[in-house]
C-alpha positions in Angstrom: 108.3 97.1 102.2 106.8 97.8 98.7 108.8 98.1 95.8 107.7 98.9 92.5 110.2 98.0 88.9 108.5 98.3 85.7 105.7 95.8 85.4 106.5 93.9 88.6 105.2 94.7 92.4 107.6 93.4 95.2 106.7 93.0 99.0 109.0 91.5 101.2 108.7 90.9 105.0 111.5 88.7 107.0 110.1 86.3 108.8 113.0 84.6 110.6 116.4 84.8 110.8 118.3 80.9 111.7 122.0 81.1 112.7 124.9 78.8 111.8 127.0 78.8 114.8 129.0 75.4 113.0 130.7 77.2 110.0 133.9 79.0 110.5 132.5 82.1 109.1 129.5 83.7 110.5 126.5 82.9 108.4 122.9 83.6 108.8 119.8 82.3 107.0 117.0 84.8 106.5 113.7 83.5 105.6 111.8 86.4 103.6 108.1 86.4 103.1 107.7 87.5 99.3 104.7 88.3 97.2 105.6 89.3 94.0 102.8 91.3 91.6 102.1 92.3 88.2 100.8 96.1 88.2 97.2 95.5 87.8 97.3 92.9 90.8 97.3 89.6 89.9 99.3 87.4 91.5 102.9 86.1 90.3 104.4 84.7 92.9 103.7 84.4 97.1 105.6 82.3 99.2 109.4 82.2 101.4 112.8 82.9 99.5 115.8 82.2 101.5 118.9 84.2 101.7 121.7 83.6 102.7 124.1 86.7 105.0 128.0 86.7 105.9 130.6 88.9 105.7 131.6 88.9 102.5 127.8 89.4 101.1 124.3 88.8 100.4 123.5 85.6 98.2 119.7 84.7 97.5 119.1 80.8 97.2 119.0 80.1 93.3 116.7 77.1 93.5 114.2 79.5 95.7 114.4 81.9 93.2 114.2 79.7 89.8 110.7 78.3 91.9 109.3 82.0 92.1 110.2 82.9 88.2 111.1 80.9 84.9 112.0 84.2 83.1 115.6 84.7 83.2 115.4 88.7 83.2 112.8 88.5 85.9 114.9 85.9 87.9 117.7 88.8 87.7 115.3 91.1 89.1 113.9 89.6 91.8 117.9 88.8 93.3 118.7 92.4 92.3 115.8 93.5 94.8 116.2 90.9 97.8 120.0 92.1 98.1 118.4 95.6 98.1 116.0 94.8 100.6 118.0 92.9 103.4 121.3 95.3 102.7 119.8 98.3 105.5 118.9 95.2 107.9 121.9 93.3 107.1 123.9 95.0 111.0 120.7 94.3 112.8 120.1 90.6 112.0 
């Protein structure tokens, strides 16, 4: 999936989904492929962010995220579109 926010270019894929059968809440680790792109194509950012699925919500890894950005505004951005991204897969995974 391709999504487009003012000067950045976001592709995500999920490539795996791990379980974590030992907590008392149901938890899930989702492993999503990300290439993230100015508008005239270079490259900002490729590589895995991990996010992390229960219950109660969506939380993308901080440390993964701080790695793929150092602007702060950007780093809000690129949370802001995982949790979109993995919110219409979230009953399937």
């Amino acid at each position: 999936m391709v999504i487009q926010e003012n000067d950045y270019r976001f592709q995500f894929t999920i490539k795996e989904v791990q379980d974590k059968p030992d907590q008392t809440i149901e938890e899930k680790i989702v492993l999503v492929d990300t290439v993230i792109t100015y508008k005239d194509g270079r490259c900002l950012y490729d590589g895995q962010l991990r996010v992390k699925c229960n219950a109660f919500g969506i939380y993308p890894f901080p440390a993964d995220i701080a790695k793929a950005a150092s602007n702060p505004s950007l780093r809000q951005t690129i949370s802001y579109q995982l949790k979109r991204f993995i919110r219409p897969a979230k009953p399937f995974l």
